[in-house]
C-alpha positions as semicolon CSV with decimal commas, in nm:
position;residue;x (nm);y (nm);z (nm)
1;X;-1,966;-1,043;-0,733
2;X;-1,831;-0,727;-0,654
3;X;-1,966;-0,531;-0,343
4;X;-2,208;-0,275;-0,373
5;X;-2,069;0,076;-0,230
6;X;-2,288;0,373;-0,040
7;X;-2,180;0,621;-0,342
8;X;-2,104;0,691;-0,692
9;X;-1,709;0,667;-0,859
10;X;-1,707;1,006;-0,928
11;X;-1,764;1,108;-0,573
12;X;-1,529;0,825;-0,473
13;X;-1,257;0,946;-0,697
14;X;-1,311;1,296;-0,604
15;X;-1,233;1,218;-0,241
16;X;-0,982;0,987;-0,286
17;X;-0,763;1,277;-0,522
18;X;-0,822;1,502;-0,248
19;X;-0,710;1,330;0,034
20;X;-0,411;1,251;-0,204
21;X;-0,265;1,540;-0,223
22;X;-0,281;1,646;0,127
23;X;-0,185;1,364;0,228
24;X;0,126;1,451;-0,041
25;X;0,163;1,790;0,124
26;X;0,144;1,652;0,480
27;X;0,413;1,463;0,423
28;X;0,686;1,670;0,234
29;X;0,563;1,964;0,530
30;X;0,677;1,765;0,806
31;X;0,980;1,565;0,684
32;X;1,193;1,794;0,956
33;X;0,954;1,798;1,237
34;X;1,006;1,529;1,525
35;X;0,865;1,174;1,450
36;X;0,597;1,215;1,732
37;X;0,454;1,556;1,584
38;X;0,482;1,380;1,216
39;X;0,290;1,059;1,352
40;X;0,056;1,301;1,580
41;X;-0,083;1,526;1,271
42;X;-0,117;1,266;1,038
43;X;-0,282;1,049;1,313
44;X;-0,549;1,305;1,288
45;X;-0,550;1,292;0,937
46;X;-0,593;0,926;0,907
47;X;-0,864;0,939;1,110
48;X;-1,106;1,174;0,914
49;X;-0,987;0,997;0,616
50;X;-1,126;0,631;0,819
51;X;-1,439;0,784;0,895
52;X;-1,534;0,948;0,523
53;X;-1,410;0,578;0,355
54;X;-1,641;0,423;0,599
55;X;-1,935;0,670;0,510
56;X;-1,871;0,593;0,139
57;X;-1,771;0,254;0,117
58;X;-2,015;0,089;0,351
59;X;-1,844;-0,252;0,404
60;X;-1,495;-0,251;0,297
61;X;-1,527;-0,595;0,131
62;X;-1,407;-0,582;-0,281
63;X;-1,587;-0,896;-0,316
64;X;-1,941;-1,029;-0,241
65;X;-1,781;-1,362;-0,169
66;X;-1,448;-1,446;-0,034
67;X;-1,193;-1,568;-0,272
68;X;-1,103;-1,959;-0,207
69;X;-0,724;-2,034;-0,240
70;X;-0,640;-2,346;-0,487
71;X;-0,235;-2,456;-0,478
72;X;-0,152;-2,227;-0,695
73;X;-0,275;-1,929;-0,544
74;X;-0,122;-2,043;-0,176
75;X;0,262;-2,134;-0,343
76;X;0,228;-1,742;-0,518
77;X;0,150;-1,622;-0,216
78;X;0,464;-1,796;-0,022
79;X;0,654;-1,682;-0,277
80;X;0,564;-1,280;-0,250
81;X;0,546;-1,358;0,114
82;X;0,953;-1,483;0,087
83;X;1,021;-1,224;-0,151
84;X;0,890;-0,930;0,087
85;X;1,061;-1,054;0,391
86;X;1,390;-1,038;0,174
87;X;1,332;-0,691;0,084
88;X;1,225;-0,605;0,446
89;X;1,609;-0,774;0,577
90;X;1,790;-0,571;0,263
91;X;1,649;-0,250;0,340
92;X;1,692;-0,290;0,758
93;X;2,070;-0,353;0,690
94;X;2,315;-0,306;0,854
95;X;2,098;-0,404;1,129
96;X;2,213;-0,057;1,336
97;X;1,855;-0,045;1,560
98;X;1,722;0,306;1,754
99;X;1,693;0,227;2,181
100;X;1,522;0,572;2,246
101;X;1,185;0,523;2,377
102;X;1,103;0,844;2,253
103;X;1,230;0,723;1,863
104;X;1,026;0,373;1,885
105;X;0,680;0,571;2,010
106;X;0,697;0,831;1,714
107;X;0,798;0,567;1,460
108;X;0,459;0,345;1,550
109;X;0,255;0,644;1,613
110;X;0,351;0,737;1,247
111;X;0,360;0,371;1,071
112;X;0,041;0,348;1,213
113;X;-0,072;0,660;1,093
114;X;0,054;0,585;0,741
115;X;-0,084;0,240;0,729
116;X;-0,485;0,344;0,786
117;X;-0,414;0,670;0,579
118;X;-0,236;0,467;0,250
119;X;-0,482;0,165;0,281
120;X;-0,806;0,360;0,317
121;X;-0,705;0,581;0,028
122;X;-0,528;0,358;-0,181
123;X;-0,693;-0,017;-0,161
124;X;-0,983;0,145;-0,026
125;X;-1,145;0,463;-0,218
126;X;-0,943;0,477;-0,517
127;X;-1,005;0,076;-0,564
128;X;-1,355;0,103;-0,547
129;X;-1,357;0,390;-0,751
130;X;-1,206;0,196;-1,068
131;X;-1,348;-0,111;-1,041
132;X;-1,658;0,036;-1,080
133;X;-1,532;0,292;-1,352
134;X;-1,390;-0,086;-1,514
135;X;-1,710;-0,270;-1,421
136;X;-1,847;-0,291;-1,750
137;X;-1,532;-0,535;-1,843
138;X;-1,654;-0,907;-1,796
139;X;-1,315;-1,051;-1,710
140;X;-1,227;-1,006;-1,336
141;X;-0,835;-1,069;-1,403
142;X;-0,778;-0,779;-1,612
143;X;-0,987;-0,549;-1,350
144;X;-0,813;-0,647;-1,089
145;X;-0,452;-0,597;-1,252
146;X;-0,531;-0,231;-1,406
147;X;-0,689;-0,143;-1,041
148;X;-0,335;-0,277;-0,880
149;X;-0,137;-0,101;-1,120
150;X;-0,286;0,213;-1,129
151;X;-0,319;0,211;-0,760
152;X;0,012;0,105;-0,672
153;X;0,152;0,370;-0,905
154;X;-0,030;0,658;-0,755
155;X;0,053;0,526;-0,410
156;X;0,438;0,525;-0,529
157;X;0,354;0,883;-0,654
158;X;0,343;1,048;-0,318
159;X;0,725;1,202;-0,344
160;X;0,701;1,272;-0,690
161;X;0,551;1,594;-0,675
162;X;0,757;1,685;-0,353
163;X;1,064;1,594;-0,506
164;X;0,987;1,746;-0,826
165;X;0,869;2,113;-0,655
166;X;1,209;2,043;-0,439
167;X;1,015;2,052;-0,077
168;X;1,217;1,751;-0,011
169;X;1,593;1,665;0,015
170;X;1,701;1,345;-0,207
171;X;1,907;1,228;-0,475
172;X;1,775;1,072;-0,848
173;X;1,939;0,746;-0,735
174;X;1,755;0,728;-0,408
175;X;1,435;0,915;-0,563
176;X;1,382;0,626;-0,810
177;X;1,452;0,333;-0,599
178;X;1,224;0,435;-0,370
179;X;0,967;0,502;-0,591
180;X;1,049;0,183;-0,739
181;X;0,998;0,000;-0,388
182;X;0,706;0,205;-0,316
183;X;0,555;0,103;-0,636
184;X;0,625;-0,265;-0,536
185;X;0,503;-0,268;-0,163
186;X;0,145;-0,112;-0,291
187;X;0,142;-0,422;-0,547
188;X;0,193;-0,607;-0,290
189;X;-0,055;-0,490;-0,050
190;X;-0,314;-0,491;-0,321
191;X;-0,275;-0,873;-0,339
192;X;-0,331;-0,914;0,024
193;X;-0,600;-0,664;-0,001
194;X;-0,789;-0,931;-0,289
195;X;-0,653;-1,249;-0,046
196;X;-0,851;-1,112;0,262
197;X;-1,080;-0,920;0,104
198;X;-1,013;-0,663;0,344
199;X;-0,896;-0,389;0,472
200;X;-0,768;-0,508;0,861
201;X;-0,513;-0,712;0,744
202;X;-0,332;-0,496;0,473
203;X;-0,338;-0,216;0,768
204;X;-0,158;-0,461;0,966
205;X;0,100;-0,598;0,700
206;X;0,148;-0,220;0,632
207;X;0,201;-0,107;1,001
208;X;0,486;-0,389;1,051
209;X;0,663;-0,318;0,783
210;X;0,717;0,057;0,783
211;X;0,772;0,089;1,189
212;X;1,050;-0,203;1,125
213;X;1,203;0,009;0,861
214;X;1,175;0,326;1,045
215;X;1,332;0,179;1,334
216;X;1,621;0,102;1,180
217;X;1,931;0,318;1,000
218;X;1,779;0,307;0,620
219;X;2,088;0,374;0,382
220;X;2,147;0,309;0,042
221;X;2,512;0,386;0,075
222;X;2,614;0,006;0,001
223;X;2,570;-0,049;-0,416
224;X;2,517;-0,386;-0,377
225;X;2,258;-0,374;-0,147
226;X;2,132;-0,124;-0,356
227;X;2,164;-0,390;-0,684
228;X;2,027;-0,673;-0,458
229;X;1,699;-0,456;-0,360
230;X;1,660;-0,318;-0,706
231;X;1,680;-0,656;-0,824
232;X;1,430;-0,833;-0,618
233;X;1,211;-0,581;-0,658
234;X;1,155;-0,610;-1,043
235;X;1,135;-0,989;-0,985
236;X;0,893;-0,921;-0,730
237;X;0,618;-0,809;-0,967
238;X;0,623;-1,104;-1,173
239;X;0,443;-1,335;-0,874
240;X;0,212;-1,019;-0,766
241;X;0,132;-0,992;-1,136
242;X;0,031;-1,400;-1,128
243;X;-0,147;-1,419;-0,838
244;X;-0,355;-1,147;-1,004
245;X;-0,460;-1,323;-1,264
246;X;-0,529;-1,639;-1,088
247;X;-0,843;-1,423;-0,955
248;X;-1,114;-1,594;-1,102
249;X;-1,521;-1,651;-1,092
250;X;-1,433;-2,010;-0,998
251;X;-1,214;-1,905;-0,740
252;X;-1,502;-1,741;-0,549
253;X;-1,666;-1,935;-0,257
254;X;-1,992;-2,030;-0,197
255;X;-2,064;-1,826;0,158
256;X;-2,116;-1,499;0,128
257;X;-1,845;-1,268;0,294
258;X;-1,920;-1,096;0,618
């Protein structure tokens, strides 16, 4: 069932930790330089990152087999589909867009930068990695929830250490709400990482998202916009959580994945 990768865990994990932390470094390095240099370098980045996933992983498939929705699955995934579009309108607000060419080319250069970096390291090495550290469990549910969890959390833990050594500039309040969020888009992405049991589509999801929010003025000035975002985003884990567990042996289809 689950797709057999080039290499061993421990050289998976080993990779994945590494390209972690530079890729923590990276970021709390450039947080003054210009969005274009900040999207250039970690452009770069992303790309040696793309090609040593590929050279480990193989395929980039979790799953022998593609999962097959039943109802249940599809109305989860309309509801976390709902629920992120919410959070995507809370945190745009109030709606006060960029026009500088120069502003719009950085921002994709970078979201597109982050999206291949985060996926291929996150929902691509490190999720390998533990599922087959967790392989010998039988029950595919609770290896797909510990892999989201600990996954999403190390994601989320990109400004911890920054913040924490002081190399960047932000308040507890702010700190933990967007480590809260972070924690909650990875979850997120993980799910549509099982859906498609791949990796395009989560790069995609993950490019749209973070070049509309760094197009826009992101504040948390308003408290309750604040409240409202905190708010969704605990209730946002409860469908992610769900439509993990509706991950199944039955659910699996009968043609092999390609």
């Amino acid at each position: 069932m689950i797709e057999d990768n080039k290499s061993s865990w421990g050289e998976q994990l080993l990779i994945s930790f590494i390209f972690f932390i530079l890729l923590m470094f990276i970021s709390a390095f450039m947080t003054d330089a210009s969005l274009i240099a900040q999207g250039s370098i970690q452009l770069i980045y992303s790309l040696i990152v793309l090609i040593e996933s590929w050279r480990l992983l193989g395929t980039n498939r979790i799953f022998k087999k593609h999962l097959m929705a039943n109802k249940q699955m599809i109305t989860t995934e309309l509801i976390m589909g709902i629920i992120l579009g919410m959070f995507v309108v809370l945190e745009a607000l109030p709606f006060h867009f960029y026009h500088s060419s120069k502003v719009l080319i950085g921002a994709g250069i970078l979201a597109l930068a982050s999206a291949i970096t985060e996926e291929y390291i996150f929902r691509g090495l490190f999720t390998a990695a533990i599922i087959q550290l967790i392989n010998y469990y039988n029950n595919i549910k609770f290896k797909m929830t510990v892999t989201a969890l600990i996954t999403s959390f190390l994601n989320a833990s990109l400004i911890a250490l920054p913040y924490i050594l002081g190399m960047i500039n932000m308040s507890p309040t702010n700190f933990y709400v967007t480590f809260g969020l972070d924690f909650l888009l990875a979850l997120l992405y993980f799910c549509v990482r099982i859906a498609t049991n791949a990796l395009i589509w989560v790069i995609g999801l993950h490019f749209i998202i973070v070049f509309a929010l760094d197009t826009v003025v992101n504040t948390f000035t308003g408290g309750i916009i604040v409240a409202a975002t905190v708010m969704l985003a605990i209730l946002s884990i409860i469908p992610a959580l769900v439509y993990l567990n509706l991950v199944d042996h039955r659910l699996l289809s009968l043609k092999p994945a390609r």
